[in-house]
N, C-alpha and C positions, 0 to 999 in steps of 0.2 A: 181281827187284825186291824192295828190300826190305819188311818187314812194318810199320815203324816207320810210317811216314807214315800209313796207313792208319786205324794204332791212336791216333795222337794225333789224327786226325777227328774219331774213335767217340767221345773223349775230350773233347774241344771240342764237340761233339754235345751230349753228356748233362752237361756243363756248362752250356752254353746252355736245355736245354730246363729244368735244375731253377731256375736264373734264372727264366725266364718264367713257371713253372709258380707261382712263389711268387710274383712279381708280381702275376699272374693270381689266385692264392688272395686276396693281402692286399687286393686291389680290391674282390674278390665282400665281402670280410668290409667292409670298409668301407664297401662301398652300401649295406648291410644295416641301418646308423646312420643310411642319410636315409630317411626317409617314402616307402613308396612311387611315390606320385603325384609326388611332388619329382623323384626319382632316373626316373621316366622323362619329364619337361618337361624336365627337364636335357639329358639324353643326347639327347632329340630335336630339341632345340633346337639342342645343338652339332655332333651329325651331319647335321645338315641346312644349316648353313655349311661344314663340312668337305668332306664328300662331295663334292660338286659337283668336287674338286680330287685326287680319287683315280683311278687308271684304272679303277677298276670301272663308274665314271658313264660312259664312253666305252662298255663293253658293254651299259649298260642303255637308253640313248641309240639303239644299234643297234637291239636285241633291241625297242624300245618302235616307233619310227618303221617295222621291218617290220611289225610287230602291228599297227598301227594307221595303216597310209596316211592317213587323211583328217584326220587330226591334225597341227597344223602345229606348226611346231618349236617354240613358245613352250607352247604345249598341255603336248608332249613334256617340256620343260624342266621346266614345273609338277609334272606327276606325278612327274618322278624327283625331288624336293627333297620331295614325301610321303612316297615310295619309302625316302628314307635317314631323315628324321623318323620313319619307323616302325620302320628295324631300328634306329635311337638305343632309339625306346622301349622295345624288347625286351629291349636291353640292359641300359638301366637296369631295367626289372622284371624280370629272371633270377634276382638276387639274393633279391626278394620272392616268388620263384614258391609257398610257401607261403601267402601271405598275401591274393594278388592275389583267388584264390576267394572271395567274400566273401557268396555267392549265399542269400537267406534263402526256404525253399521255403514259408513260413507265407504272405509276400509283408508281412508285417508292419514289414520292414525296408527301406528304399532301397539300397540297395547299389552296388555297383564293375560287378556281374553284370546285366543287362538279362532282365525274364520271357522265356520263350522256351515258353508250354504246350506247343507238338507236340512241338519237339524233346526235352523233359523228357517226355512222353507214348513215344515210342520207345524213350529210354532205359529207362525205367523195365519199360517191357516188354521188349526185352532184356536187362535184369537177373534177371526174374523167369524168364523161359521155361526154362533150364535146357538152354540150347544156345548152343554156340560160334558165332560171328561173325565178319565181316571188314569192319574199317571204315576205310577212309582218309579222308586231311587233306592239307592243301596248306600251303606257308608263307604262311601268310595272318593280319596282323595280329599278334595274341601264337598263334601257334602252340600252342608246349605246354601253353597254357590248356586244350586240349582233354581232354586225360591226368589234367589236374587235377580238370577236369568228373568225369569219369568212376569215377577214384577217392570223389571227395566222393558221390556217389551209391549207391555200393558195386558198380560196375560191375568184377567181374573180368576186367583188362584186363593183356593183357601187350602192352608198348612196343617195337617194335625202331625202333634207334636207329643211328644213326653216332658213334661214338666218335672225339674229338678228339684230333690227332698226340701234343699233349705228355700224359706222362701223368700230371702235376698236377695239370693241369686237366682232365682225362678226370674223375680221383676226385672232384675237387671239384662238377663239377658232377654226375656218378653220386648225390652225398652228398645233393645240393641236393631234385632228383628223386624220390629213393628215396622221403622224407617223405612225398612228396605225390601218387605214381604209381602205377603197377602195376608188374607185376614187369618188368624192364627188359633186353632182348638185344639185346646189340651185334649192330651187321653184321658179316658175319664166314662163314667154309665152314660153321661149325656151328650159325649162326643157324638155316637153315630146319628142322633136325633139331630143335632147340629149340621153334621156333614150333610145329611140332608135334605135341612132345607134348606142348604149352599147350592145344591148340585139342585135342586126345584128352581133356582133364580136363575140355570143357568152357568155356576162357578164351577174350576178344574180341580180336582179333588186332588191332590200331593201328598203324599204320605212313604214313609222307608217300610222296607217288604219283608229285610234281611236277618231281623232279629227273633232270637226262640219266642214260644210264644205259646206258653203252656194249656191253654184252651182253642186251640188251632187247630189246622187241618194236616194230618201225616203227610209228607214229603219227602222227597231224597236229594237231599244236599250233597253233592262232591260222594255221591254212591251211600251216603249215611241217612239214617232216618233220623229226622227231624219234625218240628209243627211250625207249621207257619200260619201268619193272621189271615181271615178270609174274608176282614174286611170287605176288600178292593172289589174282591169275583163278587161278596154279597151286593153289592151296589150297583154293579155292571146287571148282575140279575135283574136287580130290582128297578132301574133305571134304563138297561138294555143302552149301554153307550159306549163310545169307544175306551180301550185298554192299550196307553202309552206306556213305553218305559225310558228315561231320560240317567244318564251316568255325568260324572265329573270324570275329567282324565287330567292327572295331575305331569305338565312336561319339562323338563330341563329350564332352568331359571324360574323358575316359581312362574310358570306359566299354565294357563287351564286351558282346555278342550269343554264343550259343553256336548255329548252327542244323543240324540231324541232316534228314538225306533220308530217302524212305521207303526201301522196301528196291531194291535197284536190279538188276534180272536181267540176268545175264550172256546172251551169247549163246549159241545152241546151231547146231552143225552137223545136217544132215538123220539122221545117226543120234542127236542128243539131246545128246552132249559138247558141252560148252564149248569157244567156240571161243577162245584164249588171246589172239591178236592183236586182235580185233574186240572181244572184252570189255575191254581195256583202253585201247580207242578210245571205249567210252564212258564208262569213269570218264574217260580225258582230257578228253572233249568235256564232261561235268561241269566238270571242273576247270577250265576254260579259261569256262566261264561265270560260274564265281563270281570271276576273276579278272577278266573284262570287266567285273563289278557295282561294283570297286572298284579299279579298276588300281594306285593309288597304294599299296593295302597289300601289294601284292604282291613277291616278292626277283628282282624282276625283273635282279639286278647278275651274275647268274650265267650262266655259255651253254649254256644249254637246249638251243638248239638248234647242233649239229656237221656237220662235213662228215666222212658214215663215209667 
């Protein structure tokens, strides 16, 4: 068979992705001209009439009515039209993720950023102690607020991340992030060797907890079986350190809440180890509590849960 077809794929491939990857650039540069608060009423205004017309709403529809039996369809309907209202506003503030932090710690100022003492109380001691960390997040509300937190506080904080297909838009938003995060590792075979010797120097390891996760550990999500990553529990074994979990709460007027758990113990088997499954049955049962507190901010359009 010959080689040609193949090679003009590859070729129509990385055509297509530098297309999109510049599209994608010239939009982020472009939202960056409207006001933040503008550019996410926008975006959440329009994906909340659009959506509704994507097949994603057919999954979140699913994934919403098993989570929630006593919910009747119109309940269900309401939350997913939050649901897309909220990744519209994420959207639109990606561009601003710079700017969105606008938290004044004197409290002299009103701001974007809602007080949060305890959770500013934890961080702040995390920062000082002079020991590595593990702290997961869920897509909840503006998500990457969280990294931004953290940075603005001077919390040494390394990010692992998913890196997106095209790679325009991989840099572009790498570029966006870099500004205003910590040090940032793709997923990837060399991530956790990375994370490592982060969390060896001392740095807070940040990572999302919430997503399927085909080589994972079985879980029950909202009474459903699921896998989730064991990252987090593997590293707390291995490093024996504390297990944070920090949320975004997104409030009335595009305002955020930022709130941090206390330190949250893993489990142990009768010899003292960690046990890897059942510890990340409690960060899930976390996680699925701060989702129950606000279902609508939730990315509920993704399929958590699979048939292995």
């Amino acid at each position: 068979m010959s080689a040609a077809p193949n090679a003009l794929a590859r070729l129509v491939w990385r055509a297509t992705d530098a297309v999109i990857g510049s599209l994608a650039v010239a939009g982020l540069r472009a939202v960056r001209i409207i006001p933040p608060d503008t550019a996410s009423g926008f975006a959440g205004y329009m994906l909340r009439r659009i959506g509704p017309w994507l097949p994603e709403h057919r999954t979140g529809r699913a994934n919403l009515a098993a989570a929630f039996p006593e919910k009747s369809g119109a309940e269900i309907e309401e939350i997913l039209l939050g649901v897309w209202e909220n990744v519209g506003r994420v959207g639109g503030e990606f561009a601003h993720i710079h700017r969105l932090w606008d938290y004044d710690i004197t409290h002299q100022r009103r701001g974007r950023i809602l007080d949060s003492d305890e959770s500013e109380r934890i961080v702040l001691r995390l920062r000082d102690d002079g020991k590595p960390a593990l702290i997961f997040s869920a897509h909840l509300a503006n998500w990457e607020l969280a990294a931004v937190a953290a940075r603005s506080y001077g919390l040494d904080t390394t990010v692992l991340y998913r890196r997106p297909n095209v790679a325009a838009v991989s840099d572009a938003i790498v570029k966006l992030r870099a500004g205003c995060m910590g040090t940032l590792v793709a997923a990837g075979l060399d991530a956790p060797v990375k994370v490592g010797e982060a969390m060896a120097r001392g740095s807070h390891i940040a990572l999302l907890v919430d997503q399927y996760y085909g080589r994972g550990v079985p879980v029950n999500f909202f009474g459903r079986r699921t896998r989730a990553n064991p990252l987090i529990a593997r590293l707390a074994q291995h490093f024996d350190c504390p297990i944070h979990g920090i949320r975004v709460v997104r409030h009335h007027g595009n305002r955020f809440r930022l709130e941090m758990t206390e330190e949250i113990k893993p489990v142990r088997d009768a010899a003292g180890a960690i046990d890897i499954a059942a510890t990340m049955q409690v960060i899930t049962s976390e996680v699925e509590s701060w989702v129950r507190a606000h279902p609508e901010q939730w990315l509920w359009l993704h399929r958590r849960w699979r048939n292995d």
